[in-house]
C-alpha positions as CSV (number, residue, x, y, z in Angstrom):
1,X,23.7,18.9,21.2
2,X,26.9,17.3,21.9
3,X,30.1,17.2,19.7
4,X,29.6,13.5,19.4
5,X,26.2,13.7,18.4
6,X,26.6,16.5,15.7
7,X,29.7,14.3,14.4
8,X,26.7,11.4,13.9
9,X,24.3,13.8,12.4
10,X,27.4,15.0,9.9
11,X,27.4,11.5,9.0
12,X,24.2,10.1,8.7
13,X,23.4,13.5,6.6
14,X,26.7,12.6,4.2
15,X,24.5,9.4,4.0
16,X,21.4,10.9,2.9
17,X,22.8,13.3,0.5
18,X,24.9,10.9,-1.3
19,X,21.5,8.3,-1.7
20,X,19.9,11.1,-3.2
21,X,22.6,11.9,-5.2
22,X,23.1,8.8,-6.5
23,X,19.6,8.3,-7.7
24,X,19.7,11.7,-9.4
25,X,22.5,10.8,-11.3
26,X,21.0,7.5,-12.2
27,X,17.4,9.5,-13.1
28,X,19.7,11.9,-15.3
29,X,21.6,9.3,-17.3
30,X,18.8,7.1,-18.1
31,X,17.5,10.2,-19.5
32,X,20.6,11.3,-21.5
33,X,21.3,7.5,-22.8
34,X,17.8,7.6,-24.2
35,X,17.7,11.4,-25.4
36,X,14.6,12.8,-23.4
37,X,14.9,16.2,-21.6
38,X,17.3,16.3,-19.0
39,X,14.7,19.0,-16.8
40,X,11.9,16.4,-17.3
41,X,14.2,14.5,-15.8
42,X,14.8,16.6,-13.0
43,X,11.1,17.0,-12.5
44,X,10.6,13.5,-12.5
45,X,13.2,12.8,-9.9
46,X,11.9,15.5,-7.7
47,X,8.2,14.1,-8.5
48,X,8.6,10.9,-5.6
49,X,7.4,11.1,-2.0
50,X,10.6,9.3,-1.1
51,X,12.7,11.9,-3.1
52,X,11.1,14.9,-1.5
53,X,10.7,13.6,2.1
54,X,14.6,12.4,1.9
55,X,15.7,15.8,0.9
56,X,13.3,17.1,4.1
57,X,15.5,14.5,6.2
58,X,18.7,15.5,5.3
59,X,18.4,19.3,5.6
60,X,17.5,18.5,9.4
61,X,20.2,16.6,9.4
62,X,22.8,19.0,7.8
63,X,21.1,21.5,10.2
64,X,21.5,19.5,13.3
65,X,25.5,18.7,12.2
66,X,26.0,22.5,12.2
67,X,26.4,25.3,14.5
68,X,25.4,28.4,12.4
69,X,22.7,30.3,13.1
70,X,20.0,30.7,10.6
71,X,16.5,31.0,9.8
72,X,16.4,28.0,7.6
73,X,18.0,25.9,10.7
74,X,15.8,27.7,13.3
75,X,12.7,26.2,11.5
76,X,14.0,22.5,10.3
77,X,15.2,22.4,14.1
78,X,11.8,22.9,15.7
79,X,10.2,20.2,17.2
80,X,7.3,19.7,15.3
81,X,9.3,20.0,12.2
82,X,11.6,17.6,12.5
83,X,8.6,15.3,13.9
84,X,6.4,15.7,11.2
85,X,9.4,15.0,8.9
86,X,10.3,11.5,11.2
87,X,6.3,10.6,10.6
88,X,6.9,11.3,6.7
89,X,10.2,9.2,6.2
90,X,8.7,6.4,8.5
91,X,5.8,5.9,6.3
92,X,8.2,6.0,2.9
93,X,10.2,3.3,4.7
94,X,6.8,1.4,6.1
95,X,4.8,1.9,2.4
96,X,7.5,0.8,0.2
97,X,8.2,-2.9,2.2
98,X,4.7,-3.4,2.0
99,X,3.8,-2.3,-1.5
100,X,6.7,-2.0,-3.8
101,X,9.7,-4.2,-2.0
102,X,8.0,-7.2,-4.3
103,X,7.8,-5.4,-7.6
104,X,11.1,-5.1,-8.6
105,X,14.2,-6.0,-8.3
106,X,17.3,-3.5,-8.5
107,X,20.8,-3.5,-8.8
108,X,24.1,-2.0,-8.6
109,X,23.8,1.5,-7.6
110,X,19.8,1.5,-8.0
111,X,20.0,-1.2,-5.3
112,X,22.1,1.0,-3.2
113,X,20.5,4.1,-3.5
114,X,17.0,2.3,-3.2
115,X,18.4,0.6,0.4
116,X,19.8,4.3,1.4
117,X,16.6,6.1,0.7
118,X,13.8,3.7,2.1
119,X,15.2,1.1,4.2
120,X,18.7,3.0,5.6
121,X,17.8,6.9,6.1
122,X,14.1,6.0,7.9
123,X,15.8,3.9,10.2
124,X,18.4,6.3,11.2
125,X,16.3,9.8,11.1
126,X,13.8,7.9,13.5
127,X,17.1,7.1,15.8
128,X,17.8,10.9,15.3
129,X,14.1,12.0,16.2
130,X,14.0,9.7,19.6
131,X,17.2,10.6,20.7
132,X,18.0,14.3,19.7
133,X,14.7,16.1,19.2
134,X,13.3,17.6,22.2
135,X,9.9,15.6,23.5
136,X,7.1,17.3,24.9
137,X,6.1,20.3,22.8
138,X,4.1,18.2,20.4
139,X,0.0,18.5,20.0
140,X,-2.7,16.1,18.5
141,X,-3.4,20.0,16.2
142,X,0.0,19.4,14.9
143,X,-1.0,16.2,13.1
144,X,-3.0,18.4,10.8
145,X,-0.1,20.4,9.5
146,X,1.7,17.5,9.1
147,X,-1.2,16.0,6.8
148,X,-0.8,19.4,4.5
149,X,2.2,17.9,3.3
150,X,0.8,14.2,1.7
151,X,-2.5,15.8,0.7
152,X,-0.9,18.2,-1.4
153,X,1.3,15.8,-2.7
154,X,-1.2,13.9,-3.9
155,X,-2.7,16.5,-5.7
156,X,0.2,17.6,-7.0
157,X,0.5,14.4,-8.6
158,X,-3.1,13.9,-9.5
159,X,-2.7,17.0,-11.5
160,X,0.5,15.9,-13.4
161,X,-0.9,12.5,-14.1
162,X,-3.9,13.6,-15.1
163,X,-1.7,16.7,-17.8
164,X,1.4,13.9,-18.8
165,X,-0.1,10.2,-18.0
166,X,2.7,9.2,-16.0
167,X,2.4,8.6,-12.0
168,X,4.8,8.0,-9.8
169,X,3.5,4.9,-7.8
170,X,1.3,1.8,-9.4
171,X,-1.7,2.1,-6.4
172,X,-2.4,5.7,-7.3
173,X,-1.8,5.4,-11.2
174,X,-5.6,6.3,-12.3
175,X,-4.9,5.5,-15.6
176,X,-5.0,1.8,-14.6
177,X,-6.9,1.7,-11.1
178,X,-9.1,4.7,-11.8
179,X,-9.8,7.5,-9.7
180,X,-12.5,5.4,-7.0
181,X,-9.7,3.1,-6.4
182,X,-6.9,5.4,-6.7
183,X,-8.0,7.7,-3.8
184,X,-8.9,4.6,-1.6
185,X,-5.3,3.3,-1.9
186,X,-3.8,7.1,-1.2
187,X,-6.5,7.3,1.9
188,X,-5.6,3.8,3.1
189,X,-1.8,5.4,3.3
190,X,-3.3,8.4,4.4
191,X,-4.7,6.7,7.6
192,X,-1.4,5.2,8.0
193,X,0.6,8.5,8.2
194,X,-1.8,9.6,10.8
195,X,-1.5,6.6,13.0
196,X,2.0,6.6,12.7
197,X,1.5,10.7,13.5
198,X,-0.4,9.5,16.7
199,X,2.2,7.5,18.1
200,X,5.1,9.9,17.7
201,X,2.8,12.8,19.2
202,X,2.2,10.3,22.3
203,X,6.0,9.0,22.8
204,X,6.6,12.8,22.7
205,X,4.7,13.7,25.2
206,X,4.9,10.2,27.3
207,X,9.0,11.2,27.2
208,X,8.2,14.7,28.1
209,X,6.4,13.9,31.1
210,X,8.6,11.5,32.3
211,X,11.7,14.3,31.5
């Protein structure tokens, strides 16, 4: 990778890390201002898809900006990590203007971390995957690791709604939908994640070919 391009990647990981900072500090005060547990807090914060997949972004990111070899950037450096990480961050961009865009309305620094995390950081990691990962090393078998990471997810926050009554999202909160419509909504995004998993795996190997 070039100077120029790691300079970018320094950059747009700055911008990554200061969305999620921002948030976290929002998550945290709220908290504090309203005397709950400042660790509930924490595991609330770290309880959103956007949250963890934006963190996910932004280590490959900080990897790609460096030069220092390790095992940790070996592995977020791979191809078919960083592309399973691009599918992930384009479906938090894709689901949240479709089905949570309308539902609120933020402001101040929620607005700007809310822009950074869905709308600014898919964007740019996508730029980062088509020009600065290496195409033509992905497989249609890949698409089932990738899947490991939203169906455990969803479990994972099956169980902790079903322990503390609180979900993360309105079309998988079972305490209002119930559980028949809860899992239809998560496999509805589920089938989006994999045809969003489809078309990276064939620009991959369409761009490999042709390289």
């Amino acid at each position: 990778m070039s100077d120029g391009s790691r300079k970018l990647c320094t950059v747009m990981a700055i911008l990554g890390w200061s969305g999620l900072a921002i948030q976290l500090e929002l998550v945290l005060f709220a908290r504090w201002m309203s005397g709950a547990n400042v660790v509930g807090g924490l595991v609330s914060y770290f309880s959103f898809f956007t949250i963890l997949t934006n963190t996910l972004a932004a280590c490959v990111l900080t990897c790609a900006a460096g030069t220092r070899t390790s095992k940790g950037r070996t592995f977020f450096l791979q191809s078919w990590v960083s592309s399973g990480i691009a599918v992930s961050i384009i479906v938090v961009g894709a689901a949240y203007s479709l089905l949570l865009r309308q539902l609120w309305q933020p402001e101040g620094l929620q607005w700007l971390a809310n822009e950074i995390l869905h709308d600014v950081m898919p964007v740019l990691f996508a730029l980062y995957w088509w020009f600065c990962v290496p195409k033509g090393g992905l497989r249609v078998s890949h698409i089932g690791l990738w899947m490991l990471y939203p169906v455990l997810y969803f479990t994972y926050i099956l169980l902790r709604g079903h322990l503390l009554g609180v979900y993360p999202y309105p079309f998988i909160d079972v305490e209002k939908l119930g559980y028949g419509q809860a899992f239809i909504n998560a496999g509805g995004i589920l089938a989006g994640f994999v045809a969003v998993a489809l078309a990276v795996v064939a620009v991959d190997r369409y761009r490999g070919q042709r390289a």
